[in-house]
ZAMARGU-4260 file (C-alpha; in steps of 0.2 Angstrom, whole numbers, plus 5000, padded with zeros to 4 digits):
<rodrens>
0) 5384/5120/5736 | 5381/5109/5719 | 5363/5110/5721 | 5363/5130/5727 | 5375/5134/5710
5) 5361/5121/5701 | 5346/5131/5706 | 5355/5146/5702 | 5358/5141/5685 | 5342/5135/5682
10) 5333/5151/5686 | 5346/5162/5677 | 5340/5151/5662 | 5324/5154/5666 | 5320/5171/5671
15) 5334/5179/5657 | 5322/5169/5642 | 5304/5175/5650 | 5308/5192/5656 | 5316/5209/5644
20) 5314/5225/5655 | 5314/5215/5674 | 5330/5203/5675 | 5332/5198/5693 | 5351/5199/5701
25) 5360/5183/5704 | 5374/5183/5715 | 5382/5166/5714 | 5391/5169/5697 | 5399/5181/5688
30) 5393/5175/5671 | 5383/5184/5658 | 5370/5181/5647 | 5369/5188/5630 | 5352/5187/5623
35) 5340/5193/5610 | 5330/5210/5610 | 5320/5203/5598 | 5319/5186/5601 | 5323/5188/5621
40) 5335/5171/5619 | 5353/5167/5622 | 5365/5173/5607 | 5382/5162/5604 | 5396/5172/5596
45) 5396/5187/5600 | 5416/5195/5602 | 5419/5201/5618 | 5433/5211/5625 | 5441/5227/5635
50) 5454/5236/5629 | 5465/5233/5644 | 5465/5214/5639 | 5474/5206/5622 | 5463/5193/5622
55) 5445/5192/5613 | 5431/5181/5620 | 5417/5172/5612 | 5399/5169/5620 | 5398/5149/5619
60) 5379/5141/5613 | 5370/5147/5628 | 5375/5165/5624 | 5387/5163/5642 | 5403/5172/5645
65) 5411/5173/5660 | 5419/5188/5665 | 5430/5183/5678 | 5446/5189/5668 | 5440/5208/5669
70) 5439/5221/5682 | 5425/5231/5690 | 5433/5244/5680 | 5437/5239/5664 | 5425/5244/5647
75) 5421/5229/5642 | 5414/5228/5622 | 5400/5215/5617 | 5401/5215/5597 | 5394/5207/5583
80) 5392/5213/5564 | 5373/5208/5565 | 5371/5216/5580 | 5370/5235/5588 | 5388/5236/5597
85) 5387/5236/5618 | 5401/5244/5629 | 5398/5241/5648 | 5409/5240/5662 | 5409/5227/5674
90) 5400/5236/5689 | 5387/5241/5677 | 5386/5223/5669 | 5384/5219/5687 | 5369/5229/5691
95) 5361/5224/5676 | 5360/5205/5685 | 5373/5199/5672 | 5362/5203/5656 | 5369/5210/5641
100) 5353/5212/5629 | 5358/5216/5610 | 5346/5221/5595 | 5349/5216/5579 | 5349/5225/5564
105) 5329/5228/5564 | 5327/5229/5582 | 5340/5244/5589 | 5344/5248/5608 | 5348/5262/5614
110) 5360/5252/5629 | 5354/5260/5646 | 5344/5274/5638 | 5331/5261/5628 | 5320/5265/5643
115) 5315/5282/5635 | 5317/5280/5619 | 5314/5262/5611 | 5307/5253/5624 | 5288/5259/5617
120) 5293/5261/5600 | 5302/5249/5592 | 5304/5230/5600 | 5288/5224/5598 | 5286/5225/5578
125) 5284/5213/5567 | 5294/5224/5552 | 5308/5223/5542 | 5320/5238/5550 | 5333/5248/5545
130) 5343/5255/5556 | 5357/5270/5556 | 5366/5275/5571 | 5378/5288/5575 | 5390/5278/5576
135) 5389/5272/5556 | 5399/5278/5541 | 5381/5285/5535 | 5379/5298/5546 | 5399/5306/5551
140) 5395/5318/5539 | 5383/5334/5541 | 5378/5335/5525 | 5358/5336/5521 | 5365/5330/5502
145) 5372/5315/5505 | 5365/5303/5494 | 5374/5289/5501 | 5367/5291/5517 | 5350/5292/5508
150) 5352/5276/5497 | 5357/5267/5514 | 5340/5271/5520 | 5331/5268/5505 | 5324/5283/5501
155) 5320/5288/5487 | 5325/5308/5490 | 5328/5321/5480 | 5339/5336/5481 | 5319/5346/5481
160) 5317/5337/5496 | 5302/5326/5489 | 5299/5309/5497 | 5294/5295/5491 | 5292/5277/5501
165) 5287/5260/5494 | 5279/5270/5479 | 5268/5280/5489 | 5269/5300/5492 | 5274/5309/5509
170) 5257/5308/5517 | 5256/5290/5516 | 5273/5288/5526 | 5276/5291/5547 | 5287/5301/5551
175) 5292/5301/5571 | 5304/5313/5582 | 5306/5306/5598 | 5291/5297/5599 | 5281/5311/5591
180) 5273/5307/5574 | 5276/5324/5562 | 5261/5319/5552 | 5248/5333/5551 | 5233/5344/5543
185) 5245/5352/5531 | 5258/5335/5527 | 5260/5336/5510 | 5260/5322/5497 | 5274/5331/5487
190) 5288/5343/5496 | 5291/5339/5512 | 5307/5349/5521 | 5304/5340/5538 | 5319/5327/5533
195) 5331/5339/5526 | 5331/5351/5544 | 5336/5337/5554 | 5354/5339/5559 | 5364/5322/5557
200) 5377/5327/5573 | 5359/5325/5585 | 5352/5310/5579 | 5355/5294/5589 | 5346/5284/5578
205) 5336/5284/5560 | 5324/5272/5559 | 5315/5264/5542 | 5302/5253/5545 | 5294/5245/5531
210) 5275/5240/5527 | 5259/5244/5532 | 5249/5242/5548 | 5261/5252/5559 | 5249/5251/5572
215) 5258/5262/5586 | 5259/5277/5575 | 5241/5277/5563 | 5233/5270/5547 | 5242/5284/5537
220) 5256/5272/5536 | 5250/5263/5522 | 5271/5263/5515 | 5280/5263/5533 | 5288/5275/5545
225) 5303/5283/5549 | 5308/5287/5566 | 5319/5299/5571 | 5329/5300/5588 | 5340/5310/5596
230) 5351/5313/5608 | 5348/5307/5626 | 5355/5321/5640 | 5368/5309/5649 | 5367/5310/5668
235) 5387/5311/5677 | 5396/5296/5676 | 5410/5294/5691 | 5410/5310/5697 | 5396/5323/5706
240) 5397/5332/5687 | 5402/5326/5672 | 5401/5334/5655 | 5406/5329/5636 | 5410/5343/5621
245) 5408/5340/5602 | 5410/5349/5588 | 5411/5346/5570 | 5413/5354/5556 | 5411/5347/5537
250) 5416/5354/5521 | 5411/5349/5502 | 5419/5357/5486 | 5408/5355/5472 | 5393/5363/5482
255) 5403/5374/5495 | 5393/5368/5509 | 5399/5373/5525 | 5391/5364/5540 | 5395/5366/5557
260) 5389/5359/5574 | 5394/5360/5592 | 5385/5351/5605 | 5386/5348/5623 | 5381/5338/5638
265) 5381/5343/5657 | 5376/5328/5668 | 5372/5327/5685 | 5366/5314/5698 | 5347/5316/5693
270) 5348/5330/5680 | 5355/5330/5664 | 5357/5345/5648 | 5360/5343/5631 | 5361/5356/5616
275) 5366/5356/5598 | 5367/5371/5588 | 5373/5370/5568 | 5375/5382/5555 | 5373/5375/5536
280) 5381/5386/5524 | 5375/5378/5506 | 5383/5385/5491 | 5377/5381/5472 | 5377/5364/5466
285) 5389/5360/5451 | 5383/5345/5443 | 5393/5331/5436 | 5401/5335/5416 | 5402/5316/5411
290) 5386/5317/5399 | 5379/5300/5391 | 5378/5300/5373 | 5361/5299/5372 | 5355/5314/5380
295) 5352/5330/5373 | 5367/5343/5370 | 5358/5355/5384 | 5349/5343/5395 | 5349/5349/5412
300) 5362/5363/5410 | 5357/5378/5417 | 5362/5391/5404 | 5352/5405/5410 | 5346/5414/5426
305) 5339/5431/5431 | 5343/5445/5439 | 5334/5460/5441 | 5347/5478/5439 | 5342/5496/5441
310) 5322/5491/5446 | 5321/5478/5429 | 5323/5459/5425 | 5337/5454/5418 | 5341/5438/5409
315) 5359/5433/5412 | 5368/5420/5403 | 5377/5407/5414 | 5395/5407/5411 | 5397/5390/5419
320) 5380/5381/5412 | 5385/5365/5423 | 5383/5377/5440 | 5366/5379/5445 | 5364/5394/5450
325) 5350/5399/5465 | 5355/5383/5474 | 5362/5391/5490 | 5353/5394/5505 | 5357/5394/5525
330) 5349/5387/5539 | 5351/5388/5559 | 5346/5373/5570 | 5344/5372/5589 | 5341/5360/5601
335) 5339/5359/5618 | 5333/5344/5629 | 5332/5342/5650 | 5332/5328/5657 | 5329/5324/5675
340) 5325/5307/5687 | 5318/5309/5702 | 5319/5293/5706 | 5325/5277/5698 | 5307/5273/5690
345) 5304/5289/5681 | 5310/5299/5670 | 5303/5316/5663 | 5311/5324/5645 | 5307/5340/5639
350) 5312/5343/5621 | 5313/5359/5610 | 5319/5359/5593 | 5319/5375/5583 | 5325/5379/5565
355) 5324/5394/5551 | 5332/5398/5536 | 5335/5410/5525 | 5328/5414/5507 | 5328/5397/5497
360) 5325/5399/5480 | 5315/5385/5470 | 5327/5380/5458 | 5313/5370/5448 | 5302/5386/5446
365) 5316/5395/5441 | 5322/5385/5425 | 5304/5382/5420 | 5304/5389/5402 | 5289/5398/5391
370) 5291/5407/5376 | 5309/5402/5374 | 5312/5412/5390 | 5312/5408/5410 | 5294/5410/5415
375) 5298/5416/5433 | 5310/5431/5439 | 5307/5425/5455 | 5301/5411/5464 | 5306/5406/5482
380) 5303/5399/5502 | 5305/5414/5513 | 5313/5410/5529 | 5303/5395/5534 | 5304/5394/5554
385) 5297/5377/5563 | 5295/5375/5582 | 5294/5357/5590 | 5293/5356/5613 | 5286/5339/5620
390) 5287/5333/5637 | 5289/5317/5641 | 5287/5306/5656 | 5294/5288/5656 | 5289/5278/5672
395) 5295/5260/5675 | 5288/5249/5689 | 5278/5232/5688 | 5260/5236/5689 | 5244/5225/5685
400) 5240/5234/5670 | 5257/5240/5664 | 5276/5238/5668 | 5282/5255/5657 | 5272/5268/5654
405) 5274/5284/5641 | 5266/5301/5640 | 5270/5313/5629 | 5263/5330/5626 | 5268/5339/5613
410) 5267/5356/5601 | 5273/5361/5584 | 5272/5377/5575 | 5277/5378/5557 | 5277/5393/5547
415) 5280/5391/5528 | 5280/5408/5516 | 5279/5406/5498 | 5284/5421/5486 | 5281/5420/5466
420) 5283/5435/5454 | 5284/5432/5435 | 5296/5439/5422 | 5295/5456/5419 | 5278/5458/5429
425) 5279/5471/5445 | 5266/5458/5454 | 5271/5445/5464 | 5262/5431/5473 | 5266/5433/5492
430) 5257/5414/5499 | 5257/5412/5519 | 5253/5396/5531 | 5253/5394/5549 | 5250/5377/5558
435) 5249/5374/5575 | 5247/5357/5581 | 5246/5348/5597 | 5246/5329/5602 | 5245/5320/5620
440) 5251/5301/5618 | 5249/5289/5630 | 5258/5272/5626 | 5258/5258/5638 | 5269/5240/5638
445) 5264/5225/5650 | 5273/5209/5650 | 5264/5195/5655 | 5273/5179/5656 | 5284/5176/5638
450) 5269/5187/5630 | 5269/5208/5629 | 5258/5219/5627 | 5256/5236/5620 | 5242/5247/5619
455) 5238/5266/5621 | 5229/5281/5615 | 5233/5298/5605 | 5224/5314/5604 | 5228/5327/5592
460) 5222/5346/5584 | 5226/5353/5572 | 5221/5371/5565 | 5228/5378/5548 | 5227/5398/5543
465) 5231/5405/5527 | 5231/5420/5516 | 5238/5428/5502 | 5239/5444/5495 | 5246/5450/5477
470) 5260/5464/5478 | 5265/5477/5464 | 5283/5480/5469 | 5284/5496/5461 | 5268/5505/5469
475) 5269/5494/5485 | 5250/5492/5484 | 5243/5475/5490 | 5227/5467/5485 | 5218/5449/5490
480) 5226/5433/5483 | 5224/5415/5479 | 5228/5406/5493 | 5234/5388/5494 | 5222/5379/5506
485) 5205/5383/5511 | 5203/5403/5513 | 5193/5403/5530 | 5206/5389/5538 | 5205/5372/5541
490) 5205/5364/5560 | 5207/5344/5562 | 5204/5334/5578 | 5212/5317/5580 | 5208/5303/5591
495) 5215/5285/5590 | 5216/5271/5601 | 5229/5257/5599 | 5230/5237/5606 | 5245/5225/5601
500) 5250/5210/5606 | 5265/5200/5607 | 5264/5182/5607 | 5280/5169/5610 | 5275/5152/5607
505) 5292/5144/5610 | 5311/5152/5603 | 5304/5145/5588 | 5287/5153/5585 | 5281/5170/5587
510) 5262/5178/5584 | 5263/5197/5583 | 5243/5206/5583 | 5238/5222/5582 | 5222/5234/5581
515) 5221/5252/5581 | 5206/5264/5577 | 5206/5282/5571 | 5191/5296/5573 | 5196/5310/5562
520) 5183/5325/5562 | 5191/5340/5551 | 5182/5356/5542 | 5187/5370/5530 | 5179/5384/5526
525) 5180/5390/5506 | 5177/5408/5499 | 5174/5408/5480 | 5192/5413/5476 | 5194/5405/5456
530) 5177/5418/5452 | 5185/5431/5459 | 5203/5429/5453 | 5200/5423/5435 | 5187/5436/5436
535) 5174/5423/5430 | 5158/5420/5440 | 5155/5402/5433 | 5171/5396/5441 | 5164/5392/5458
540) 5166/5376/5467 | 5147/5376/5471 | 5153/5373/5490 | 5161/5383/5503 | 5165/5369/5517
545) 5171/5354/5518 | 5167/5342/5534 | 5176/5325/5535 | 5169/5313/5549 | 5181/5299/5546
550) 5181/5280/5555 | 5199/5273/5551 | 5202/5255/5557 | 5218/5245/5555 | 5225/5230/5558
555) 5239/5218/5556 | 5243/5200/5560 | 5263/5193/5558 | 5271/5176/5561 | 5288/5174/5563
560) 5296/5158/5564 | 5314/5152/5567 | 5316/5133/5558 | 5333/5133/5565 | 5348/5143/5572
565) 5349/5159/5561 | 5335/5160/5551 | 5321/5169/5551 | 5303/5168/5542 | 5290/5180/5542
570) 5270/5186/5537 | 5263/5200/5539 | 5247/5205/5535 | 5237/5223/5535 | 5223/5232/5532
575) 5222/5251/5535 | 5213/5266/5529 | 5220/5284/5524 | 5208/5299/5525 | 5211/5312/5517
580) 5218/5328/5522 | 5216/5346/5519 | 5232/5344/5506 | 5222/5333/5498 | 5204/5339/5496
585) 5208/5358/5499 | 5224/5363/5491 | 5225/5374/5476 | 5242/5370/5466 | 5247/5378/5451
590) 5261/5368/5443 | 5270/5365/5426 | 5252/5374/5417 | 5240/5362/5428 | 5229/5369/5442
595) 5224/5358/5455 | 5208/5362/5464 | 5198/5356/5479 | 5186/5340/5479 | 5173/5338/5491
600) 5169/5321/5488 | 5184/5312/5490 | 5184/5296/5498 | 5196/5287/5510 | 5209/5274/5503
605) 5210/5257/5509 | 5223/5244/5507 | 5225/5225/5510 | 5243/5221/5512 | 5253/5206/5511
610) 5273/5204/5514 | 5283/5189/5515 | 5300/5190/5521 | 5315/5177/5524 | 5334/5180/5531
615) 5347/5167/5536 | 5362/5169/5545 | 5377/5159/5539 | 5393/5155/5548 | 5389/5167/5559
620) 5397/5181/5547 | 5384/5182/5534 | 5366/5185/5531 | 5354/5184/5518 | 5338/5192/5517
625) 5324/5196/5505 | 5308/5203/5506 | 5292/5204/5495 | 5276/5214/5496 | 5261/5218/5488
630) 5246/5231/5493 | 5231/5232/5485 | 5221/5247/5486 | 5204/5252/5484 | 5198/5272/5480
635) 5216/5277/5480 | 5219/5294/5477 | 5229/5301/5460 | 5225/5317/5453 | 5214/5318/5436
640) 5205/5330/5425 | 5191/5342/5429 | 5181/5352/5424 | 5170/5368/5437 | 5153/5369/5425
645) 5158/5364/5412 | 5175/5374/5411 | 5192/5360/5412 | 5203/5376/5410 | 5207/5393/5416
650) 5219/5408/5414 | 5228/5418/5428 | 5238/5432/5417 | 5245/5427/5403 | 5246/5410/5408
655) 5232/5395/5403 | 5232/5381/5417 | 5222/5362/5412 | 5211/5359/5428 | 5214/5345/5438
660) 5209/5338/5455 | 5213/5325/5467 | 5200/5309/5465 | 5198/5291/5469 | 5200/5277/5458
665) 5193/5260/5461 | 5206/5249/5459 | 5226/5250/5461 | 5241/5241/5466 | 5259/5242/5472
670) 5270/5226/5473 | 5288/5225/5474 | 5305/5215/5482 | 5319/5219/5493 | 5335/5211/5497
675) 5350/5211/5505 | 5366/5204/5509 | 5375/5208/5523 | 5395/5202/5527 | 5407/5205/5543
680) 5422/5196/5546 | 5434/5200/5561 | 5453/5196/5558 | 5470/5201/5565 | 5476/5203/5581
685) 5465/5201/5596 | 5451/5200/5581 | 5449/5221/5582 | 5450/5222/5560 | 5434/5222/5553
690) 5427/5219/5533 | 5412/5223/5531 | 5401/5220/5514 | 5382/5225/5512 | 5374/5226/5494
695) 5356/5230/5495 | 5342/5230/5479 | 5324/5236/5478 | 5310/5236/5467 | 5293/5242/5464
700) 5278/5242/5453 | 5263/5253/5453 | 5247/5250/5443 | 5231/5260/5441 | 5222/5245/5437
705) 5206/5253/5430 | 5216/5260/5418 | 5228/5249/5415 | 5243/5261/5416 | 5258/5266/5427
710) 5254/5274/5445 | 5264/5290/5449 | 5277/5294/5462 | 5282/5274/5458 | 5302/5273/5457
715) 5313/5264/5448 | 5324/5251/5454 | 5337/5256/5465 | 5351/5250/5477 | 5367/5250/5482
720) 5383/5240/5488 | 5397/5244/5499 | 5412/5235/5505 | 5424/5245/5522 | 5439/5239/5528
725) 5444/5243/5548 | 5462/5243/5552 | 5463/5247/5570 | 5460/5267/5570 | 5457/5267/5550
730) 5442/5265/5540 | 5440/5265/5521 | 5424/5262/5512 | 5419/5262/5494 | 5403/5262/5487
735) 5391/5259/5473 | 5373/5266/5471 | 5362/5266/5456 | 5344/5269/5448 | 5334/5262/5433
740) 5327/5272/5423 | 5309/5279/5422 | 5302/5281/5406 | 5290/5295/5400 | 5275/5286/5396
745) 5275/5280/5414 | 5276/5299/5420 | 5262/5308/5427 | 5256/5324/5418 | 5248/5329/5433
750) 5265/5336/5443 | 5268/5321/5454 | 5282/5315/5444 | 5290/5331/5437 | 5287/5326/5418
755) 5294/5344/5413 | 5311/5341/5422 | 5314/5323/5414 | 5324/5322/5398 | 5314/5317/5380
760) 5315/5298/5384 | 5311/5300/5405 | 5322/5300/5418 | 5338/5290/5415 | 5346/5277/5423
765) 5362/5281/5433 | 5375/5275/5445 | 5389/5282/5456 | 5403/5279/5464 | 5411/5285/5482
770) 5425/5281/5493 | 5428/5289/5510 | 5443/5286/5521 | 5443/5288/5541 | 5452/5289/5555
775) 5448/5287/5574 | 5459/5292/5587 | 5447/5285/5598 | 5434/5296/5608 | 5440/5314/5606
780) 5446/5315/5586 | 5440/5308/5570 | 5444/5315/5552 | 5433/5310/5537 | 5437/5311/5519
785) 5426/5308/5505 | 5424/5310/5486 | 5406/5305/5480 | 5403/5303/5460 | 5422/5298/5457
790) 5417/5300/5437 | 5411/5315/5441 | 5393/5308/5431 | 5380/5317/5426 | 5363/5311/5432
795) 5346/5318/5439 | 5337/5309/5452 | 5319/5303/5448 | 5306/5316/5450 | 5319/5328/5453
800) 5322/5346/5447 | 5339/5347/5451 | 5354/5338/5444 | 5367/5331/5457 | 5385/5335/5463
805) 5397/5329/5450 | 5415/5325/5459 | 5414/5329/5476 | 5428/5332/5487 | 5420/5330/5506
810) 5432/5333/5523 | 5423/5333/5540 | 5432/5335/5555 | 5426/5330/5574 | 5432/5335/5590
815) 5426/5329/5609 | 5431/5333/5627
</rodrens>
């Protein structure tokens, strides 16, 4: 018997370090091994208890527990405050052959449904990850505006919903929804509103990856990705049906925002349902009466608006100058997901998001002044509707080329309206694109040995149309317009192929490679609309297409080391290539008196990346991390002057715009730092109180280096620190964010930055605080209470248009059956 329980031992050891996804059952002990997602060995310390139970274990130095103490039925909770929570019974522990796998804070699992949602995309990257699940403090309230949850992701978002990542604009970031990249002809390097319609109730997870090279999802991802998941349809539980109920609601004074969601999810044996639906009702933002000294009297007060009474404009003075009027809007979002198994390898998904809104007026085109008076009477985003369906099949089994595979096919339809009238003018601008696009991925994982690997394909098209037409809303005739991209449309075709490979020397040493390769063939089709608008032959492009053939190779290479228990030390090294996209060599903007024309010579940026990064783990309570990076970047693309034959300017009206296009540089560079600190003790009875403490601090610097002055869309420092107290069911948390300032001469005139929205100096430094106070009956009721900007500051974000909320009193209340 000695020797058989040896053997056992021996091989549980064994085969729990080599193999992730294919554990094999053991029958001669009832002890369980905590290991690693990331790392795939044994973790000691983790808490572990039931509530049935007063007692709180502790995994001892081989990550062992034994659960002898518990019944088949009991939950039993694996917890530790570096790592995702795991709550299992005992029958399930059991048929998972007595391994309970945990992901730290960069490495996130999903428990049992990691097989259709992380298992592809997220364990095998050498990154630094930051991670927010449903489960945290960020994400219990529904609000798009809450700038705590923002600053925990380390955005740097303002309330106009522009997104900026590591210094570099929306089309140099990834953004994912389940294992779908959003990325597309018509991404834009300014606005982006693919964030702000995602509803927080719905989301699993968010995840921030940092750096370049993100092989899985494309070169574009010069600054990173952000992945967005959510919710998995749940098959039945004990009985032959099983269903859950939730709905929320959340309220916030200062803005009158009214959000509310209910979602639900019917499970059976081998088919599963879930659906959200939420209505956003967003008032006008108040912003914040506590004024620094040194800014002017007026700055950012909205003293004026218009309205337009009996068939003329009207300009009306604003009784409450700190209310910023035109700030409502309302938005619908729907979800719907099946789920079904046919057998125990596969499971297919099929996925359909839909969302619209109403009228949402463009507060920064509203307050833009000429003449001492507002230069638009209107300027808005008619309903914008946005249609997402994949399928997904997930198949699991132990092949010789692959032990999980993934394909996904997928189709979006985005509809975006743009309506601009001048004051006092009877004509107005009505500007109209439709994208479709369509992607098939196919991602594949085989395990060989302690070694992965990762490698697939992605195919993708993508066709733009556009028009515009000029309305006299007094006659109701119509005429052409200027459009915003290239008249004739634009179509794209992607094709990429990816191979990774994970490589674990020993628990101590580990080689992360990766190679991708992107074909990008894409053509527009111009019609001279400048001659014909500004009713001036000689402004012609001297082109009418565009054809990009694009080769896009990147790469990365990462070590990570582990000297000893607890610490980690890692480089990574990139190279990618972004080629440019209609928004980029197409577009026609007219902003804050600059036009931006098409360029059809623009090159592709490429960038050599370098990050450094090093974290430790102290007492088992406390870890350190901090991170450094620097890209360098050659032909990167910033806009400049220009001039069409000779001509750098032209007039539409009354108006006179400076010309300006996008081009490419020869030399720039991004570098920056990141750290953290992270701290969780458990205390009190059966160890169930929790403090928690997490400060966080980032930097970054931008540099045209041919011209030896400040890139654009590059933030000031920023972070945050928070401290929460858990006391059985109640929580409280307080918080501290802040920004540095951004001065004026590092502003871009061009638009990116927003220069006419920054006050005389720039855009100033600022800080808030918030506190929020909740309780948890458990897993049917939970009451949230916030107030952000206690001091009720006044601050504008960088780049932004918009002041934020002063004192915001916040309630949200959620309810499950």
């Amino acid at each position: 018997m000695i020797v058989v329980k040896f053997i056992s031992s021996m091989l549980k050891v064994f085969l729990y370090t080599i193999f992730l996804f294919f554990p094999i059952v053991s029958v001669f002990s009832q002890t369980v091994t905590v290991i690693s997602g990331s790392t795939n060995f044994p973790i000691p310390g983790i808490m572990v208890y039931s509530n049935r139970l007063p007692d709180t274990l502790q995994t001892n130095n081989k990550g062992e527990i034994s659960l002898d103490i518990f019944r088949n039925d009991d939950n039993i909770t694996f917890e530790h405050f570096v790592f995702a929570k795991v709550r299992k019974n005992k029958e399930e522990i059991i048929d998972n052959d007595y391994v309970i796998i945990m992901y730290p804070s960069g490495m996130l699992a999903l428990e049992n449904k990691s097989v259709i949602t992380t298992a592809v995309y997220s364990k095998d990257l050498p990154f630094y990850i930051n991670i927010i699940t449903d489960k945290q403090e960020e994400t219990s309230s529904l609000s798009s505006n809450d700038d705590g949850s923002e600053q925990k992701l380390m955005f740097e978002k303002n309330k106009s919903g522009s997104t900026v990542f590591r210094g570099l604009q929306a089309n140099k970031v990834i953004l994912v929804l389940d294992g779908v990249r959003l990325n597309n002809a018509l991404y834009r390097n300014g606005k982006i509103s693919g964030p702000i319609h995602f509803e927080k109730s719905s989301l699993e997870s968010v995840q921030q990856i940092h750096g370049a090279g993100f092989i899985m999802y494309g070169a574009d991802a010069i600054g990173g990705a952000v992945k967005y998941f959510t919710k998995i349809p749940e098959f039945k539980e004990y009985n032959n049906f099983s269903y859950k109920i939730n709905a929320a609601t959340h309220y916030e004074a200062t803005t009158d925002n009214w959000v509310s969601n209910v979602n639900f999810n019917l499970g059976w044996e081998k088919f599963a349902s879930y659906t959200s639906l939420t209505y956003g009702d967003y008032g006008k933002i108040t912003m914040g009466k506590n004024r620094k000294s040194y800014l002017d009297s007026d700055y950012g007060l909205n003293q004026t608006y218009v309205e337009r009474i009996d068939g003329k404009d009207s300009i009306i003075t604003n009784q409450e100058p700190h209310t910023q009027q035109n700030t409502n809007y309302n938005q619908y979002l729907f979800i719907q997901k099946f789920r079904y198994q046919p057998n125990k390898n596969l499971n297919i998904v099929l996925n359909l998001h839909y969302n619209t809104s109403s009228k949402i007026k463009y507060y920064g085109g509203l307050t833009e002044i000429s003449r001492n008076k507002p230069r638009f009477a209107e300027v808005e985003f008619r309903p914008q509707n946005k249609s997402f369906t994949s399928l997904a099949f997930f198949y699991n089994k132990k092949t010789k080329y692959y032990d999980f595979v993934s394909v996904i096919g997928s189709l979006q339809f985005i509809e975006e309206y743009r309506y601009s009238r001048k004051l006092n003018s009877s004509v107005g601008l009505h500007q109209i694109e439709h994208l479709y696009d369509g992607a098939i991925n196919l991602d594949l994982i085989k395990v060989l040995d302690i070694n992965r690997v990762t490698y697939g394909v992605e195919i993708s098209y993508n066709y733009l149309k556009t028009r515009a037409f000029f309305e006299n809303i007094e006659t109701d005739s119509i005429w052409e317009g200027l459009t915003r991209y290239p008249t004739n449309g634009t179509d794209m075709q992607t094709f990429s192929a990816y191979f990774s490979h994970k490589w674990m020397r020993n628990s101590q040493f580990i080689v992360h490679a990766g190679i991708r390769y992107d074909f990008t063939r894409s053509s527009s089709s111009f019609e001279n609309q400048l001659a014909t608008v500004t009713k001036n032959p000689q402004m012609n492009y001297n082109f009418d297409k565009i054809n990009y053939n694009s080769h896009a190779p990147s790469a990365s290479l990462s070590f990570d080391y582990y000297p000893f228990t607890g610490m980690q030390i890692s480089l990574l090294n990139s190279i990618s290539v972004h080629s440019p996209i209609v928004d980029e060599f197409g577009k026609i903007m007219l902003k804050d008196y600059v036009a931006v024309v098409p360029n059809n010579s623009l090159k592709s940026e490429k960038s050599c990346n370098i990050e450094f990064g090093l974290s430790q783990i102290l007492f088992e309570s406390l870890k350190i991390n901090v991170g450094v990076f620097n890209s360098w970047i050659k032909d990167a693309i910033i806009i400049s002057d220009m001039n069409i034959n000779g001509i750098d300017s032209l007039w539409l009206g009354i108006d006179g715009y400076e010309m300006a296009t996008k081009v490419n540089i020869n030399n720039a560079q991004i570098y920056g730092i990141s750290s953290g600190i992270d701290f969780g003790h458990f205390f009190g009875k059966k160890n169930k109180n929790l403090i928690k403490f997490n400060s966080s601090f980032n930097y970054i610097k931008g540099l045209n280096i041919d011209d030896n002055i400040a890139l654009p869309s590059i933030p000031p420092f920023f972070g945050q620190t928070s401290i929460s107290l858990k006391l059985t069911d109640y929580t409280l948390r307080f918080s501290h964010i802040y920004n540095g300032e951004k001065k004026r001469e590092d502003l871009s005139i061009y638009g990116e930055d927003n220069i006419h929205k920054a006050a005389n100096f720039g855009f100033m430094a600022w800080q808030t605080y918030n506190i929020k106070l909740s309780y948890n009956t458990g897993d049917y009721l939970s009451i949230h209470f916030a107030v952000n900007n206690l001091f009720d500051t006044f601050y504008r974000s960088y780049a932004s248009s918009i002041s934020a909320p002063g004192r915001n009193f916040m309630f949200t209340l959620k309810f499950s059956i």
